[in-house]
RODO-2510 file (C-alpha; in nm, 4 decimals, decimal comma):
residues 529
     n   res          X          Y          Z
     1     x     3,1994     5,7475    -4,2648
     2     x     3,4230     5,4324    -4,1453
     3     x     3,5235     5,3119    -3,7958
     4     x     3,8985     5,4197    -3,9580
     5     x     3,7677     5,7996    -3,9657
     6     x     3,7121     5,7688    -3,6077
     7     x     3,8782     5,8428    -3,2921
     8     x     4,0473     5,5676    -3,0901
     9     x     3,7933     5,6413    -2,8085
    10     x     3,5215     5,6759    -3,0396
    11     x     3,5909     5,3077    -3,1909
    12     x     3,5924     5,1730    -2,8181
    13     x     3,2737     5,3065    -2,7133
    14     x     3,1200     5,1749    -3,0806
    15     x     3,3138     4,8525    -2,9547
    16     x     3,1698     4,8586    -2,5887
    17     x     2,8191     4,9213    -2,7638
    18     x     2,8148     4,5754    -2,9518
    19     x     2,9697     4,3744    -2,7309
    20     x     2,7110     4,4526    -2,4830
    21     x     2,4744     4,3482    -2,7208
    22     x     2,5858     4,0461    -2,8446
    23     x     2,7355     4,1744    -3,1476
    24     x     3,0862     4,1135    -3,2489
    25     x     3,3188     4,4339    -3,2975
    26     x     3,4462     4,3365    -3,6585
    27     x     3,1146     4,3557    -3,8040
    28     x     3,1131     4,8105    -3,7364
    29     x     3,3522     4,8178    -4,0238
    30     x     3,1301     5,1193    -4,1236
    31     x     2,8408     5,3038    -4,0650
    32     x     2,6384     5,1589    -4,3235
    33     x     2,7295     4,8232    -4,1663
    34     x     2,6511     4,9196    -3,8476
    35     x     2,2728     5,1098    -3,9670
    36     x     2,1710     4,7626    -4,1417
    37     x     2,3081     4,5093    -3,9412
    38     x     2,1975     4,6015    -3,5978
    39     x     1,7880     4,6480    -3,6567
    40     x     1,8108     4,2635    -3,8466
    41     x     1,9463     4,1247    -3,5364
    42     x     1,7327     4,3010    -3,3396
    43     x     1,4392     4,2037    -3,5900
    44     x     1,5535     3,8624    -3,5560
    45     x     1,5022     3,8698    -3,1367
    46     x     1,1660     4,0699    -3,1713
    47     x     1,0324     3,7665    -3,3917
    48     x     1,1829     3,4680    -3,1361
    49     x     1,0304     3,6497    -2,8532
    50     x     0,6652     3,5169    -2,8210
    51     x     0,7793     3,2082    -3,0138
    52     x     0,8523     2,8854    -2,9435
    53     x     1,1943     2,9954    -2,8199
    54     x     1,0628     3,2287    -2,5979
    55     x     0,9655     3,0826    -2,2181
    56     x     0,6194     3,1833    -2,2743
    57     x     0,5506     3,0427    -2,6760
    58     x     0,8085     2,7082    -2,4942
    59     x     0,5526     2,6733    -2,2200
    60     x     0,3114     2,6770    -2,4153
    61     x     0,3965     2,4183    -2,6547
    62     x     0,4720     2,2044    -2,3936
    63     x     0,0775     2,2523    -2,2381
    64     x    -0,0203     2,1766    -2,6333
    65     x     0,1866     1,8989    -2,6413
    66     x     0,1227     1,7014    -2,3311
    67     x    -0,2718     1,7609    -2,4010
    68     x    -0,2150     1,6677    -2,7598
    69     x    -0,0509     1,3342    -2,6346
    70     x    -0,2007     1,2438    -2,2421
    71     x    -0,5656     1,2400    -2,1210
    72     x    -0,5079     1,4618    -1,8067
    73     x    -0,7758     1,3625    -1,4716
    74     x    -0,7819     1,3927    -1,0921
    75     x    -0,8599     1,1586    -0,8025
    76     x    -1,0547     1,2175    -0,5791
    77     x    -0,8432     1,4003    -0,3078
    78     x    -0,7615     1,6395    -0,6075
    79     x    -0,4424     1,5060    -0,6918
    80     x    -0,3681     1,5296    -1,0660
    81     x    -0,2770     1,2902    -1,3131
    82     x    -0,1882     1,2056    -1,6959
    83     x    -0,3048     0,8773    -1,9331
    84     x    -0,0532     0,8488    -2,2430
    85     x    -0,2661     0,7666    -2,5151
    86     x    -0,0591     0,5779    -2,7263
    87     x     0,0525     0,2968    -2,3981
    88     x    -0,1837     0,3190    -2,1656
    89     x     0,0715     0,4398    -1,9352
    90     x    -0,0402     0,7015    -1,6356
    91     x     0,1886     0,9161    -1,4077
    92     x     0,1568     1,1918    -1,1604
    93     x     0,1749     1,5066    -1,3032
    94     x     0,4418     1,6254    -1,0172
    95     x     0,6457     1,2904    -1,0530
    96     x     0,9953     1,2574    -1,1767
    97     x     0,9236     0,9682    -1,4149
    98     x     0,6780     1,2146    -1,5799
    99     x     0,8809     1,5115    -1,6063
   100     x     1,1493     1,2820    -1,7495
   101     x     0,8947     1,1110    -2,0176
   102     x     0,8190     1,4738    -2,0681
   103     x     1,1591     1,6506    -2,1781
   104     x     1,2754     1,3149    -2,3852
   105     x     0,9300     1,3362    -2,5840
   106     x     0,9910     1,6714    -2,6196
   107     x     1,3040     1,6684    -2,7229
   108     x     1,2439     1,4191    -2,9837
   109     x     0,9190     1,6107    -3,1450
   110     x     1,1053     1,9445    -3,1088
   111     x     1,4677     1,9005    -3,1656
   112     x     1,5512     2,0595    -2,8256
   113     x     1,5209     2,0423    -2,4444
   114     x     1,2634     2,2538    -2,2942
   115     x     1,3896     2,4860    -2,0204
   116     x     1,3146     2,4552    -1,6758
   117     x     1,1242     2,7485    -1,6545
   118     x     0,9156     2,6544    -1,8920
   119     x     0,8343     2,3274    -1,7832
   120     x     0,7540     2,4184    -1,4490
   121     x     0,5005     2,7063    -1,6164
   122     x     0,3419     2,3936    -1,8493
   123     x     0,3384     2,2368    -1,4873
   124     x     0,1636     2,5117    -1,3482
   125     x    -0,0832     2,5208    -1,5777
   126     x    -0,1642     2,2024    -1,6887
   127     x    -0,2316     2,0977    -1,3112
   128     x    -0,5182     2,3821    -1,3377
   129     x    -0,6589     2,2099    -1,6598
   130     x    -0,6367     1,8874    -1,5149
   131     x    -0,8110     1,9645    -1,1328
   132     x    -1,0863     2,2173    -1,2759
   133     x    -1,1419     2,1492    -1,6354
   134     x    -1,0973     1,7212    -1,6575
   135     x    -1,2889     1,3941    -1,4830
   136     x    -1,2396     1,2880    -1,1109
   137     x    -1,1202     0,9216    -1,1815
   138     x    -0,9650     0,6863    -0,9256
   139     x    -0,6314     0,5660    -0,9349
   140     x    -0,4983     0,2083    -0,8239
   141     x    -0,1748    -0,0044    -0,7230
   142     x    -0,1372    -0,2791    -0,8452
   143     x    -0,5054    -0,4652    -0,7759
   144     x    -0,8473    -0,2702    -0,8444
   145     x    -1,1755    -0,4061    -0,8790
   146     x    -1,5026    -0,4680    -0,6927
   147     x    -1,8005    -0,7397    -0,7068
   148     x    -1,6651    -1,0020    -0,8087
   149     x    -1,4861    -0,8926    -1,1142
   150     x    -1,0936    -0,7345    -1,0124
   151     x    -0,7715    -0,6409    -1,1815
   152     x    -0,4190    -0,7015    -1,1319
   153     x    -0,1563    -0,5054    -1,3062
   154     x     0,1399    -0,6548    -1,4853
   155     x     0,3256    -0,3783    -1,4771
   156     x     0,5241    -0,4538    -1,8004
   157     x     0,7386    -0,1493    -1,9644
   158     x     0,5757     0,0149    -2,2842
   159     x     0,2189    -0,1113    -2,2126
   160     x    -0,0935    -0,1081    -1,9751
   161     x    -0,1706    -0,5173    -2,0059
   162     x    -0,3553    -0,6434    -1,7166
   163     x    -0,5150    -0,9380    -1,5817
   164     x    -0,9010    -0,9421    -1,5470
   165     x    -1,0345    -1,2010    -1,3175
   166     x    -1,4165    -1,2895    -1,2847
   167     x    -1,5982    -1,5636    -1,1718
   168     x    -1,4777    -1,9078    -1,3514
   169     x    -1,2280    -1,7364    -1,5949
   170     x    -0,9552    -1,4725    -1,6358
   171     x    -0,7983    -1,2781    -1,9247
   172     x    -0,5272    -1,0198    -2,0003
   173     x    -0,6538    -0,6809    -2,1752
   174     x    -0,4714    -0,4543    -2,3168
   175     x    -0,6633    -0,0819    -2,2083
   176     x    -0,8289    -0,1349    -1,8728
   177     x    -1,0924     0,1089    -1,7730
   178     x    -0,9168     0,1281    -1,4395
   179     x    -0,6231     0,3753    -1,4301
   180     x    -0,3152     0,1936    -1,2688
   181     x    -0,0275     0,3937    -1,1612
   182     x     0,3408     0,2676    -1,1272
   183     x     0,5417     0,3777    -0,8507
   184     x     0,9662     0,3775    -0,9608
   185     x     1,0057     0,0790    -0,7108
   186     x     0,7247    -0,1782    -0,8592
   187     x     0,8706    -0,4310    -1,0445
   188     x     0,6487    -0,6322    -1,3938
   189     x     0,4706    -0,9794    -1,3264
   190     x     0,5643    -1,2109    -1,5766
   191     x     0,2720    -1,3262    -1,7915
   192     x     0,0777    -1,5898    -1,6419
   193     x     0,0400    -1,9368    -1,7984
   194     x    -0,3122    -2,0792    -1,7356
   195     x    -0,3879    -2,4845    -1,6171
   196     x    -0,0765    -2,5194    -1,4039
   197     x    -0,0236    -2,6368    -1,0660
   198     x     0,0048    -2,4526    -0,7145
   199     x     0,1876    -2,7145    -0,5615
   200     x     0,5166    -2,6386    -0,6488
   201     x     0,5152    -2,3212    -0,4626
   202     x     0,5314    -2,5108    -0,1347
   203     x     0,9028    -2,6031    -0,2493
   204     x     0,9979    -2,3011    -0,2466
   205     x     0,8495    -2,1916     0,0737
   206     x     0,8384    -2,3039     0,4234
   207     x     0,4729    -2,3431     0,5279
   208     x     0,3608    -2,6273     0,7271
   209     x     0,0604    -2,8076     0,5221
   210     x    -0,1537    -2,7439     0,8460
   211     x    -0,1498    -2,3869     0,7301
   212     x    -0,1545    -2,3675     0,3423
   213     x    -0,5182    -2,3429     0,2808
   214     x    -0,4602    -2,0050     0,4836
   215     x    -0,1877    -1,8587     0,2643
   216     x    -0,3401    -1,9687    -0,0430
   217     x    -0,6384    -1,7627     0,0364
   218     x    -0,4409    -1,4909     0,2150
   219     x    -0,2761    -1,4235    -0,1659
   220     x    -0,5909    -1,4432    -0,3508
   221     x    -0,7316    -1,2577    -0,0700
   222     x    -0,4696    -0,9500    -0,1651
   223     x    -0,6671    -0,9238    -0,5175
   224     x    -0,9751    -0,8116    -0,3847
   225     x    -0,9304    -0,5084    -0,2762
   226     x    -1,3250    -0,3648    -0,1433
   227     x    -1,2803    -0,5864     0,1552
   228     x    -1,0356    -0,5614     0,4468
   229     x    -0,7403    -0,7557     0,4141
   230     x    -0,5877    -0,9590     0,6873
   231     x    -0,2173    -0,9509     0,8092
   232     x    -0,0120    -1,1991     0,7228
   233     x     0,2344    -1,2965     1,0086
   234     x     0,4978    -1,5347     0,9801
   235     x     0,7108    -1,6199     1,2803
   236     x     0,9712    -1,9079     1,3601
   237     x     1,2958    -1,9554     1,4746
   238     x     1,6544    -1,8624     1,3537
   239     x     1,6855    -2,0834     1,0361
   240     x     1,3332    -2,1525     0,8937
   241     x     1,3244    -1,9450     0,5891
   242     x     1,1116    -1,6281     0,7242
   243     x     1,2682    -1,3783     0,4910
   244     x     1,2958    -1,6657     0,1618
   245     x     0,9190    -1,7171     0,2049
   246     x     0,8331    -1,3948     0,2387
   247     x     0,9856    -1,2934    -0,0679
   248     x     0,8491    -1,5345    -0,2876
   249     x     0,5147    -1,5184    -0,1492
   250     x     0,5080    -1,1081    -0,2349
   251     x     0,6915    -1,1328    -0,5463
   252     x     0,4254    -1,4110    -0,6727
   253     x     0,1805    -1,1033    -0,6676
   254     x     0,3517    -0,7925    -0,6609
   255     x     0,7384    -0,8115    -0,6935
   256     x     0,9347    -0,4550    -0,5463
   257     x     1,2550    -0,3455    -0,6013
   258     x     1,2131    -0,3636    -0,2228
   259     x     1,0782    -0,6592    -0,1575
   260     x     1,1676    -0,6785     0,2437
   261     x     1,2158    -0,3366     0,4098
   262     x     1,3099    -0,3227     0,8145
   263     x     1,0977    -0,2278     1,0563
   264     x     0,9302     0,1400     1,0189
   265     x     1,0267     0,4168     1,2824
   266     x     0,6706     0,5993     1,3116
   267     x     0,3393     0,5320     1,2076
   268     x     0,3531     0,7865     0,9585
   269     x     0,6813     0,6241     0,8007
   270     x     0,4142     0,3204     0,7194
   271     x     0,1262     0,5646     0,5358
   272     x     0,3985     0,7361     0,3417
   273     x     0,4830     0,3150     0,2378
   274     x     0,1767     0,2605     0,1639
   275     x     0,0299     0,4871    -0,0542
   276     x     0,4053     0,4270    -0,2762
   277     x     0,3819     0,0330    -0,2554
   278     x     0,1109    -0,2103    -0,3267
   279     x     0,2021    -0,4308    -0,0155
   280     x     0,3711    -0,3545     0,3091
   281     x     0,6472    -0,5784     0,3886
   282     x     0,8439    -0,6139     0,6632
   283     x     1,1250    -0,8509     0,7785
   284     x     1,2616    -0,8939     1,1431
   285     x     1,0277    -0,7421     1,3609
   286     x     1,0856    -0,7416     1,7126
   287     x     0,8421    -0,5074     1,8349
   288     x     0,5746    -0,2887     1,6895
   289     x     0,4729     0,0104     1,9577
   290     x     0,0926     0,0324     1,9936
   291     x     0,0678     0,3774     1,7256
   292     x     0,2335     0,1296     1,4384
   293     x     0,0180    -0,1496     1,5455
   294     x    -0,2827     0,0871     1,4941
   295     x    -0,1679     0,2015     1,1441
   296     x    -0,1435    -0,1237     1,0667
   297     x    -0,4998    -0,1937     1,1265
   298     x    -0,5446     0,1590     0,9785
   299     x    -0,4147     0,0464     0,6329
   300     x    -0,5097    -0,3397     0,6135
   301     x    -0,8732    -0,1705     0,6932
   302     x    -0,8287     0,1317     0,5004
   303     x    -0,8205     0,4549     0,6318
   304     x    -0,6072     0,7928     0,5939
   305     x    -0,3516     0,9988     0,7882
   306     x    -0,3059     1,3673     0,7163
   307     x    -0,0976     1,6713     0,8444
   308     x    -0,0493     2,0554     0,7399
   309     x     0,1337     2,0938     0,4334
   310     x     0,4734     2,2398     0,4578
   311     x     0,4731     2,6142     0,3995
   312     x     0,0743     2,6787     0,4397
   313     x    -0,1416     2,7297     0,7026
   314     x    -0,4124     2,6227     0,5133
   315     x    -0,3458     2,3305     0,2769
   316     x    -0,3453     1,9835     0,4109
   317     x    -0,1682     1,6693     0,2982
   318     x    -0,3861     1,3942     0,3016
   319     x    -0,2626     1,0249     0,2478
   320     x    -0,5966     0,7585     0,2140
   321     x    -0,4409     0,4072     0,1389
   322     x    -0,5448     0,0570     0,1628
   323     x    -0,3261    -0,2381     0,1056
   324     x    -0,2026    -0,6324     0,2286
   325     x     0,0361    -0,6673     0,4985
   326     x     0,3193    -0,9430     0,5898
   327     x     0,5486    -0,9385     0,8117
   328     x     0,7788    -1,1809     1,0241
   329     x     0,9875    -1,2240     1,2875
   330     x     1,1281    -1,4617     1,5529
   331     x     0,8371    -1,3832     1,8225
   332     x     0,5087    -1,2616     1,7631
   333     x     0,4875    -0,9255     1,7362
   334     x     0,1296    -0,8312     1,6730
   335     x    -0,0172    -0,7781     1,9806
   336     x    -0,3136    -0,4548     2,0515
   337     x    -0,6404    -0,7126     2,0397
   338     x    -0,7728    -0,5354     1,7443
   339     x    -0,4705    -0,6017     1,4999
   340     x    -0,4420    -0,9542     1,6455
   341     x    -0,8517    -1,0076     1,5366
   342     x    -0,6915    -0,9135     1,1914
   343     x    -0,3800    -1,1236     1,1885
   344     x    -0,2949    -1,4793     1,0542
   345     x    -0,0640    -1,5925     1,2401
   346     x     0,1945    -1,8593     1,1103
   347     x     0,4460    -2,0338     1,2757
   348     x     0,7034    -2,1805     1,0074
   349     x     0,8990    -2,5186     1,0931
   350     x     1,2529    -2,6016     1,1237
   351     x     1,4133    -2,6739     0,8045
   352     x     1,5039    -3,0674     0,7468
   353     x     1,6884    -3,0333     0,4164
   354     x     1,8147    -2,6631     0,3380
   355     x     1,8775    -2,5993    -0,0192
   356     x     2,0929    -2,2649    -0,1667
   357     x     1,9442    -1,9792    -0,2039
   358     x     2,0525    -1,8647    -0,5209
   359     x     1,9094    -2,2363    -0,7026
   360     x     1,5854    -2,1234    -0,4521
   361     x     1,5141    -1,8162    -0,6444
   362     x     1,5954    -1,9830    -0,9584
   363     x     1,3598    -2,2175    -0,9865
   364     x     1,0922    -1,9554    -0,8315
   365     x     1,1445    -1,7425    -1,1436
   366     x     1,1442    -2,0281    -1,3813
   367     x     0,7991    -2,1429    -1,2013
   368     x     0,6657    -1,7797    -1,1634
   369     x     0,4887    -1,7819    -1,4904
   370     x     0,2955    -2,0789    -1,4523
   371     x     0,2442    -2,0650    -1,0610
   372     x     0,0846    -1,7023    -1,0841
   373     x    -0,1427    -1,9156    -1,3777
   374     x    -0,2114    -2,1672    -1,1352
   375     x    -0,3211    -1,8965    -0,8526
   376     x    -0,5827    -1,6730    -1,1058
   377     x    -0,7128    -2,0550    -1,1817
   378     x    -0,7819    -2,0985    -0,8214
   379     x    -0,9041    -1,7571    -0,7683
   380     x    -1,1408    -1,7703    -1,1055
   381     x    -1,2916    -2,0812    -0,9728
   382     x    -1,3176    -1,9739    -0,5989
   383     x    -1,5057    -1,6317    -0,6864
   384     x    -1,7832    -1,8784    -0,9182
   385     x    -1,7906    -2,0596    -0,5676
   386     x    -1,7921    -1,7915    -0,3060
   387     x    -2,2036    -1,6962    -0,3122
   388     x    -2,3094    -2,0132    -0,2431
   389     x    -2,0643    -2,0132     0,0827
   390     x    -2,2506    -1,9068     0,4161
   391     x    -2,1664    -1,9232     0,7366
   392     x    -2,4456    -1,8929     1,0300
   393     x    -2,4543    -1,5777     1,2426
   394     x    -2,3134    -1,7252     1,5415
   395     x    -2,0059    -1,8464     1,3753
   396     x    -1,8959    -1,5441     1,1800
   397     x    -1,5610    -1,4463     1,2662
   398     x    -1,4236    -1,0640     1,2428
   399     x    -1,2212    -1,1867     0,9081
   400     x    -1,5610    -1,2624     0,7794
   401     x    -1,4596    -1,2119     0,4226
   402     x    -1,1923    -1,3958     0,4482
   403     x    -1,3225    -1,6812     0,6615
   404     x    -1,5770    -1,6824     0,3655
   405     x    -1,3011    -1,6843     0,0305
   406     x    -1,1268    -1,9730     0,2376
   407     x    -1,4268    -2,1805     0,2330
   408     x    -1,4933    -2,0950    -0,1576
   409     x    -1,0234    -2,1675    -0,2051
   410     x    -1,0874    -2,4927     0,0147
   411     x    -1,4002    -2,6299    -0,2528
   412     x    -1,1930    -2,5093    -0,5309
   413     x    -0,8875    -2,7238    -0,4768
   414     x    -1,0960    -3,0164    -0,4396
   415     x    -1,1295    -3,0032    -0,0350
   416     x    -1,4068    -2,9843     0,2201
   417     x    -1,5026    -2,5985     0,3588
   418     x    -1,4076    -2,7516     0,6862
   419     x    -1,0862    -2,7946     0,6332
   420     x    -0,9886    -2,4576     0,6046
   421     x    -1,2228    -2,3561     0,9400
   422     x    -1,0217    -2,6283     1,0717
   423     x    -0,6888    -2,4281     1,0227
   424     x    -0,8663    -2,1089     1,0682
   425     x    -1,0060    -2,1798     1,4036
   426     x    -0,6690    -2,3425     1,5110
   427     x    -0,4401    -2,0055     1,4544
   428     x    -0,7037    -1,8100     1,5480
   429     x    -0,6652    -2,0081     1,8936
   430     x    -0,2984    -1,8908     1,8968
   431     x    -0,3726    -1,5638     1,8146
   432     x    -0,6188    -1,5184     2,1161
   433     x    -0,3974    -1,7267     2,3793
   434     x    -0,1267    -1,4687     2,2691
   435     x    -0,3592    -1,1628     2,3376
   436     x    -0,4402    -1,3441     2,6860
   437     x    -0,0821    -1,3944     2,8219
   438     x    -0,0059    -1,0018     2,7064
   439     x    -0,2717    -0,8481     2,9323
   440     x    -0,2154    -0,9329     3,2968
   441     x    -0,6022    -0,7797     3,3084
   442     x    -0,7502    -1,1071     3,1366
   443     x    -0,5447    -1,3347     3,3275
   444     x    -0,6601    -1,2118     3,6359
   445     x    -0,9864    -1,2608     3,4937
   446     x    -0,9272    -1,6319     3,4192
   447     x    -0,7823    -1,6670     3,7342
   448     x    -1,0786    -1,5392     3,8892
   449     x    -1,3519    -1,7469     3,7210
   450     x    -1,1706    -2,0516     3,7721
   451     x    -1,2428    -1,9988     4,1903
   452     x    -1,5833    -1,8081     4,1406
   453     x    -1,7317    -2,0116     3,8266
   454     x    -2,1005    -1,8309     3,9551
   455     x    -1,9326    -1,4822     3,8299
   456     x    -1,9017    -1,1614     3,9861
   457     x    -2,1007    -0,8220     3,9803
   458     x    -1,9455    -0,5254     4,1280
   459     x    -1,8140    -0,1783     4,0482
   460     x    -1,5312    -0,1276     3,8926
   461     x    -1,3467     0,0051     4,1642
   462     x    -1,4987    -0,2980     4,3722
   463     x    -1,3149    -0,5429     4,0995
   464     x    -1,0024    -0,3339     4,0234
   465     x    -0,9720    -0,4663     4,4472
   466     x    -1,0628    -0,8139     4,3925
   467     x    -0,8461    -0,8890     4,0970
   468     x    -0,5735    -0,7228     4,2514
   469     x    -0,5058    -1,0763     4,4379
   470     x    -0,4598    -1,2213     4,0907
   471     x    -0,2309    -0,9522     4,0034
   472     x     0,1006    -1,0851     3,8552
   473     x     0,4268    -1,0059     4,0434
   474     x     0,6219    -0,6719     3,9589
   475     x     0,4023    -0,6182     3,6510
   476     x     0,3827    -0,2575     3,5673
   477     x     0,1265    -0,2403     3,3276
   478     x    -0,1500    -0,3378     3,5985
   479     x    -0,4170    -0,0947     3,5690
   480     x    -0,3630     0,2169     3,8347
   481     x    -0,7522     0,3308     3,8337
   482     x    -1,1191     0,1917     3,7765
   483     x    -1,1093     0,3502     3,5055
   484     x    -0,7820     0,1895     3,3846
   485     x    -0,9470    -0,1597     3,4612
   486     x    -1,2874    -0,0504     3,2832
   487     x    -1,0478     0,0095     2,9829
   488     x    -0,8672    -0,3196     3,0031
   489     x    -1,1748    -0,4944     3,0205
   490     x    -1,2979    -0,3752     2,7405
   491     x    -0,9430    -0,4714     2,4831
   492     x    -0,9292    -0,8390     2,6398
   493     x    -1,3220    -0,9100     2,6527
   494     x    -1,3281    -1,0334     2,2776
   495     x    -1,0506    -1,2636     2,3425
   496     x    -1,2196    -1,3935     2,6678
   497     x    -1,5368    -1,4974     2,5019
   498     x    -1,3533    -1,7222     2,2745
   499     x    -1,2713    -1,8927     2,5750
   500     x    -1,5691    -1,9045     2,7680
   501     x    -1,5911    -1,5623     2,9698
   502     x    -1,8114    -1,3090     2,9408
   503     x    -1,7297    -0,9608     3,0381
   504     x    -2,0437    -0,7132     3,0205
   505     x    -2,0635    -0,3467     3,1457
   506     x    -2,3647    -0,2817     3,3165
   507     x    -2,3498     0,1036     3,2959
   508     x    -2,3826     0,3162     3,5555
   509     x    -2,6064     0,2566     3,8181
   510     x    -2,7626     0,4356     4,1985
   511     x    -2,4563     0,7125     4,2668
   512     x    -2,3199     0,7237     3,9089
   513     x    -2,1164     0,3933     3,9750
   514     x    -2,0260     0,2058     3,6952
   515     x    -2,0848    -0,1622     3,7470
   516     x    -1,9318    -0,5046     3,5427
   517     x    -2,0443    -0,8508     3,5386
   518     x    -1,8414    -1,1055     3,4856
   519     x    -1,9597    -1,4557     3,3782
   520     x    -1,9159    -1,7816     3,2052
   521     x    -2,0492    -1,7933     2,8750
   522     x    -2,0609    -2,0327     2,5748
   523     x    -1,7110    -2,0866     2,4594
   524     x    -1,6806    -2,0675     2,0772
   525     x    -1,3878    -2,0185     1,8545
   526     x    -1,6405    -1,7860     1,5963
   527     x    -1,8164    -1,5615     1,7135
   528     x    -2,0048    -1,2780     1,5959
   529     x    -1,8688    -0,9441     1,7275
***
């Protein structure tokens, strides 16, 4: 029987029937049309479903796929990642750049683009594979390495090359050991050119020669990445080239689509930077409130800052990061005492004879090949150096590592160790008159030993009365308690001792009291702490 031998509202309904089911209404011209074609279509769906076309078979082609082509691993805070075997490459499972690397690769293998559903099933379970079933491996920015043999990564598109430096010598190799990951905003080092010469770079930035011994070993100091790193301060006037020598001194070791960012609002603003750049880097700073200044330290020590992750009561986001900072600014803007023990501070001079800053950057990237040569030569020889450099108990500073490397940078570049405790001990002198004048507490104190140079003993409240003669005018920030002044003591008394003042805390003595003494001591710009 045809469709013709039917009634009008019997060929609708026939009509309604296979255009519900994705089945055009011209192919019912009869019966047997309709009996034969209908179960090979639906043949045809049974047989995709559980296929590759499917969601399900799609996912799991992608999970075959991606463990086919990428070694998959965690770090240690259980965060999952992915090694492409054929560069080298690794990404975050849960980053963009490797969902994007995904669906291209995909699409070229397969002949189609995976649906999103799918992926984010692959997603699903290939983090599983990766945190339960695959190695705990630790992943690096940029510079990894430890005892005297470290690794700096080049960064370059399509392959993992990176530079190996030991002690006398350097190399590039091609699949490092160490897994290097490359956030969207980290930018390739060209390839360095061995047996050139560092002192172009002081053309191209404005560092007084009193002070390049320090920021020679400050850079080479930001490729060694087991010990803490020291800030890098650089602060001058309106005109001498704070921002131009900034950028050249980060981009000659780790170059960032952001080179120079402005001034973080919170101290969490700065671990979020950190654990996405290899260097903090910050232009134009003013003032730093004391929580920054302590995630400063936090990071140039290492260290980690966590909070509850969004949507769970249970989960936590942990962010453990580690990296060099520079910054600069017109005044000094480091100021708690325990980031100033950790700062270099530079003060850059007026410029005689400016030059443009386009033919500036020029000649930087003509010269950055052969400078960044000229710096793993310095660093090769200083690490063959460094363990015969030792510095006596009493004269080991809190930058002791880096006190140490400038000693080994000074004998590799021809010079005398002394010369670079000469410039060491001179902005460390800075640095502590600067932590003086910024506590009214240890002025006081200086005030007070220079008309009692016998000392004092008392209790705190006894001294909190005696200084208060010594007490600046309308300064707020005096301390309102003993316990305030106990406090204050303790933040200025490393800075005193450089200068010849000992303050010591007795403990508590008859009554619970707590007593202080307060003396002269040996002055000495290094000293143990």
């Amino acid at each position: 029987m045809s469709l013709s031998d039917d009634s009008p509202e019997e060929r609708f309904q026939l009509s309604k029937h296979a255009t519900k089911v994705g089945l055009p209404s011209a192919e019912f011209e009869s019966s047997e049309a309709s009996t034969n074609t209908m179960p090979a279509r639906l043949q045809s769906t049974k047989q995709i479903e559980g296929g590759s076309g499917s969601p399900q078979g799609q996912s799991s082609s992608i999970v075959k796929f991606v463990t086919d082509s990428f070694d998959l691993f965690h770090d240690p805070g259980h965060v999952v990642f992915c090694r492409d075997r054929s560069s080298g490459k690794v990404f975050a499972l849960d980053s963009t750049p490797f969902r994007d690397r995904l669906q291209g690769c995909f699409y070229k293998a397969d002949g189609r683009s995976p649906r999103e559903q799918s992926v984010r099933e692959a997603l699903g379970t290939l983090a599983g594979i990766g945190r339960f079933e695959s190695p705990c491996l630790a992943v690096d920015l940029r510079t990894a390495g430890a005892y005297g043999q470290y690794y700096l990564d080049l960064a370059i598109l399509g392959n993992s090359q990176t530079v190996r430096i030991r002690a006398g010598c350097w190399d590039i190799v091609s699949f490092p050991e160490i897994m290097f990951i490359q956030p969207e905003s980290m930018l390739p080092l060209p390839y360095p050119i061995a047996g050139g010469k560092i002192e172009p770079l002081w053309r191209l930035v404005n560092v007084p020669r009193s002070a390049r011994l320090l920021v020679l070993t400050w850079l080479i100091d930001c490729l060694r990445p087991e010990t803490p790193y020291p800030l890098l301060e650089l602060i001058g006037e309106h005109g001498t080239a704070k921002s131009g020598t900034q950028r050249v001194l980060r981009c000659l070791i780790d170059p960032n689509g952001c080179n120079l960012r402005g001034v973080p609002r919170s101290a969490e603003d700065i671990f979020v930077a950190a654990r996405a750049s290899a260097m903090l880097s910050y232009e134009n700073v003013s003032y730093l409130s004391a929580p920054m200044q302590d995630a400063l330290c936090i990071v140039a020590t290492g260290g980690g800052f966590a909070k509850r992750t969004l949507f769970s009561n249970f989960d936590e986001s942990v962010i453990d990061v580690k990296c060099p900072i520079i910054l600069n600014g017109i005044a000094a803007s480091v100021t708690a005492q325990d980031l100033v023990d950790r700062t270099i501070s530079i003060e850059l001079p007026v410029i005689a004879e400016r030059r443009e800053a386009s033919e500036l950057w020029h000649e930087f990237q003509q010269l950055a090949p052969s400078l960044l040569g000229a710096l793993l030569d310095i660093a090769a020889k200083a690490l063959e150096i460094l363990p015969t450099v030792q510095l006596p108990p009493e004269k080991r500073p809190r930058l002791l590592e880096y006190a140490r490397l400038g000693m080994a940078v000074a004998q590799a570049m021809g010079d005398e160790p002394e010369a670079f405790l000469r410039e060491f001990n001179a902005t460390r002198q800075e640095t502590l008159l600067r932590t003086i004048d910024e506590s009214p507490v240890a002025a006081a104190i200086q005030e007070l030993m220079s008309d009692r140079a016998e000392g004092v003993a008392d209790s705190v409240k006894g001294l909190l009365v005696l200084l208060e003669k010594y007490r600046p005018p309308n300064c707020d920030s005096w301390p309102r308690s003993p316990k305030g002044l106990g406090d204050a003591m303790r933040r200025a008394a490393p800075a005193l001792r450089q200068f010849g003042i000992q303050c010591t805390c007795l403990g508590k003595g008859s009554g619970g009291v707590v007593r202080w003494a307060i003396s002269k001591s040996r002055p000495g710009q290094l000293v143990s702490e």
